[in-house]
N, C-alpha and C positions, 0 to 999 in steps of 0.2 A: 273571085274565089268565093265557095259559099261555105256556108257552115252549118255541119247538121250536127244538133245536138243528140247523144247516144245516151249517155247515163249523167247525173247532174254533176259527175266527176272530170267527163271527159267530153270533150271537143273535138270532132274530127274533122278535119280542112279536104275537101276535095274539091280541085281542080274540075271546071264543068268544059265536057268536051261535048264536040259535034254531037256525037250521037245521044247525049245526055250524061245525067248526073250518075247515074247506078250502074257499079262496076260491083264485079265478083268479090275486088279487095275489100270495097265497101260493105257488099253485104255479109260479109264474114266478119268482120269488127262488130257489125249491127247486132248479128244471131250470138255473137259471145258477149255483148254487153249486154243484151239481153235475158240471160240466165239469172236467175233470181240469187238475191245474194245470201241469202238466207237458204240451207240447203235444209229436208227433210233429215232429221235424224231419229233413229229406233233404238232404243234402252232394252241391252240383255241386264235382264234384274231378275235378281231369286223374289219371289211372289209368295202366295200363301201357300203351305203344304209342302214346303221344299220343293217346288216346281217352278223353271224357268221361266220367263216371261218376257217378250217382247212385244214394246211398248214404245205408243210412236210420240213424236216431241209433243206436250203438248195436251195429250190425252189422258185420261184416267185411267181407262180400262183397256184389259192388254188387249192385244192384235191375236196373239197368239198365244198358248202355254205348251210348253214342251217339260219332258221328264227327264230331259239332260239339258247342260248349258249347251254344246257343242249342237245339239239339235236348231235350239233357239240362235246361235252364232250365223251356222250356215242358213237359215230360215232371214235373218234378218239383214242378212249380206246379199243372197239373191235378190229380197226387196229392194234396197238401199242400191244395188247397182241399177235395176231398169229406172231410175228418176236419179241417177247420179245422186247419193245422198251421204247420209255419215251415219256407221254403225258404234255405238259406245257402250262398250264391256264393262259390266258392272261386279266386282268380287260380290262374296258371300255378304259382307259386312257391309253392303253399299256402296263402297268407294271404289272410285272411276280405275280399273286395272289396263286398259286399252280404248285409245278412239282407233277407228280405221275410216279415212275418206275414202268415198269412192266417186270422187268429181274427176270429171276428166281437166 
């Protein structure tokens, strides 16, 4: 039996047959441990001038300004979905009103 190591959490035991070690089950364990565990996230936050802003984890200056939240919402969910990420909705006053994952 061998053992390939996947992520320093996990251990997976695969059975080595005739044709060798690499099976479809295997490589689908591999390509999901492998997703970083730390996902990108983008901060909708009211900025200077009463104008939205999205802002990625991380960063100083915004990605993007928009002149509605709902602008800045949708802007930061289409990102946040092509790299599976996390969008976090921020009230007027700062404080956190919504996260939304978008990991599969």
């Amino acid at each position: 039996m061998a053992k390939i190591i996947t992520t320093k959490r996990e251990v997976v035991s695969v059975k080595i047959r005739k044709a060798g070690i690499y099976t479809k089950k295997l490589g689908t364990r591999v390509a999901v441990s492998a997703k970083p565990v730390n996902t990108r996230k983008y901060h909708v936050i009211i900025g200077n001038a009463e104008k939205w802003t999205v802002v990625a984890d991380g960063n100083v200056r915004a990605t993007k300004v928009f002149e509605t939240k709902l602008g800045a919402i949708e802007f930061a969910t289409s990102t946040a979905h092509k790299i599976e990420g996390e969008v976090i909705i921020h009230k007027e006053t700062r404080q956190i009103e919504n996260r939304v994952s978008l990991a599969k």
